[in-house]
C-alpha positions in Angstrom: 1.2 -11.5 -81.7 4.7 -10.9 -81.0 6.7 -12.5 -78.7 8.1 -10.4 -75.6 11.6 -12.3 -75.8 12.3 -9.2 -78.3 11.1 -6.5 -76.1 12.7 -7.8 -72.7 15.3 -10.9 -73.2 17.3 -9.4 -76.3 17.7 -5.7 -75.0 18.6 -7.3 -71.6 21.8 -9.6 -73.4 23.0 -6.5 -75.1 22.5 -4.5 -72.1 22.9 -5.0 -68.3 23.3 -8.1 -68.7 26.6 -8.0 -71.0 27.9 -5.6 -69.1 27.5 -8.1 -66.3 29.2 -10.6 -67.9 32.4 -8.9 -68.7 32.4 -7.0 -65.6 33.0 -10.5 -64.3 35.3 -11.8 -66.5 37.2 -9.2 -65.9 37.3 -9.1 -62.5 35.4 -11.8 -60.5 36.1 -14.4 -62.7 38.6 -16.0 -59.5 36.0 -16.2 -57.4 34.1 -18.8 -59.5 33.6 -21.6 -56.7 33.1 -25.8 -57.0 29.5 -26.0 -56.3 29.2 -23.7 -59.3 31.7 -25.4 -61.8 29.8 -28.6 -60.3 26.1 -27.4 -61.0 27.6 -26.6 -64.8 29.4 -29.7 -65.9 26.1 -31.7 -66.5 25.4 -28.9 -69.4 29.0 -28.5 -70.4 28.9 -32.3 -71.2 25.6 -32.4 -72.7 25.2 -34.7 -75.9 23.1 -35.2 -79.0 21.7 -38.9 -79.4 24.9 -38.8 -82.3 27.1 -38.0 -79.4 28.1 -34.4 -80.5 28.4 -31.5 -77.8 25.1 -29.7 -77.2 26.1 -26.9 -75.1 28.8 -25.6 -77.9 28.4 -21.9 -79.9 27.7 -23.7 -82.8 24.9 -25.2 -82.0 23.4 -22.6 -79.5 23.7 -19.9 -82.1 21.1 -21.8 -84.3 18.6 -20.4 -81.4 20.2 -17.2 -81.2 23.7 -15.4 -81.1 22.9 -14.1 -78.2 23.0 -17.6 -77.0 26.4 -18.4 -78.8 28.0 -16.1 -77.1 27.0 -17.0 -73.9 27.4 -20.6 -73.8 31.2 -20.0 -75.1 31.7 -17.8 -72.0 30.4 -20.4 -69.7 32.7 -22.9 -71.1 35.7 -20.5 -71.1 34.8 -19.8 -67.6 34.6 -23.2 -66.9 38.3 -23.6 -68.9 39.7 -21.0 -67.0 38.5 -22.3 -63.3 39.9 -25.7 -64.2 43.3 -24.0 -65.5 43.5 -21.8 -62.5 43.6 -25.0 -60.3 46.7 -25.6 -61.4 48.2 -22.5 -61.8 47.6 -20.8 -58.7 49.3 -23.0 -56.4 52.3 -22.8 -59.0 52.0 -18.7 -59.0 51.6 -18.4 -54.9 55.0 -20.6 -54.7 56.7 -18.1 -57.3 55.6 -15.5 -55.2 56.9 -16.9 -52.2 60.3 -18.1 -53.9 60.4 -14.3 -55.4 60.6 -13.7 -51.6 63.1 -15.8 -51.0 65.1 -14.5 -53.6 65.0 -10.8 -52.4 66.0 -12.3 -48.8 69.0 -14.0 -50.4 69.8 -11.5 -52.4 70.3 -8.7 -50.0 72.1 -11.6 -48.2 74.5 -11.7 -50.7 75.2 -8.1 -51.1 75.8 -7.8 -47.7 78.0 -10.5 -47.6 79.7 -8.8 -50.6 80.2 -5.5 -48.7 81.7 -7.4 -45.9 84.3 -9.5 -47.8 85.3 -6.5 -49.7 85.7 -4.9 -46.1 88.1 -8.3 -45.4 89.9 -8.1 -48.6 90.1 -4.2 -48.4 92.1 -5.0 -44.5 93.9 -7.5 -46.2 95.5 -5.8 -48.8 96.1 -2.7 -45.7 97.9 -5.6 -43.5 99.7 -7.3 -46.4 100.9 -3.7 -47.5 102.2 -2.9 -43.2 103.7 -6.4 -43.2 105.7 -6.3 -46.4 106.7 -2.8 -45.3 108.2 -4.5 -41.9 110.0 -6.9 -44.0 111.9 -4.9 -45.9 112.5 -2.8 -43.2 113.9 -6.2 -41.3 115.9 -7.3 -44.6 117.4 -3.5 -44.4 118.1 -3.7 -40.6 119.6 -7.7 -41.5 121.8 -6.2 -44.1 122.9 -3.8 -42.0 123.6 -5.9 -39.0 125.5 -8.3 -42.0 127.8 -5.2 -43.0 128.5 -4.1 -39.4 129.1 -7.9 -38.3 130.9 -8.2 -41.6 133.4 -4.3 -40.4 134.0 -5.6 -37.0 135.6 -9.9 -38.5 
């Protein structure tokens, strides 16, 4: 008699079912929620009487490969929910600093365009006034020589 985990259960890991599982790896692995990370734990943490991990690749894969496989991608999908805890805060503030940045930056360019438009009507006064001075000294010197003719 054989047994119909050949017919049915292996074609289905290799199959549908794999496809399943990296479809959501790849794509709906964020969604993972705390009820589910929750309901998983108790297997995640499973021991032997000797106190080794039971739900680890090495042990699963004396039942099947199949199995291996799968219980490593349950842990690394419990890994990467726990990791994502942390990190997602962390990358929703970068985000919103990147923001913050772009604001300041255009800011500052601004700000740079209009201080070169103040330094540019600087240097046009400075130019004007030292023009009047000399003209002044000139007109002074030549009020000194007149003043000077006439004692």
């Amino acid at each position: 008699m054989k047994a119909s985990y050949d017919d049915y259960a292996g074609k289905k890991l290799q199959g549908p079912l794999l496809k399943q599982l990296i479809d959501f790896s790849e794509n709906d692995k964020d969604n993972i929620n705390e009820e589910t990370i929750e309901l998983l734990e108790p297997y995640l943490l499973l021991k032997t009487p000797k106190g080794e991990p039971l739900f680890e690749g090495a042990v699963a894969k004396k039942a099947s490969a199949a199995l291996e496989g799968l219980c490593i991608w349950a842990g690394a999908m419990s890994d990467y929910h726990k990791a994502s805890k942390i990190v997602k805060p962390k990358l929703r503030l970068l985000e919103i600093r990147k923001v913050q940045l772009d604001d300041a930056e255009e800011k500052l360019a601004a700000a740079e365009v209009e201080l070169q438009a103040v330094k540019d009507l600087q240097a046009t006064l400075k130019a004007k006034f030292d023009a009047q001075m000399a003209a002044k000294d000139a007109l002074m010197e030549k009020a000194m020589k007149t003043k000077r003719k006439m004692d």
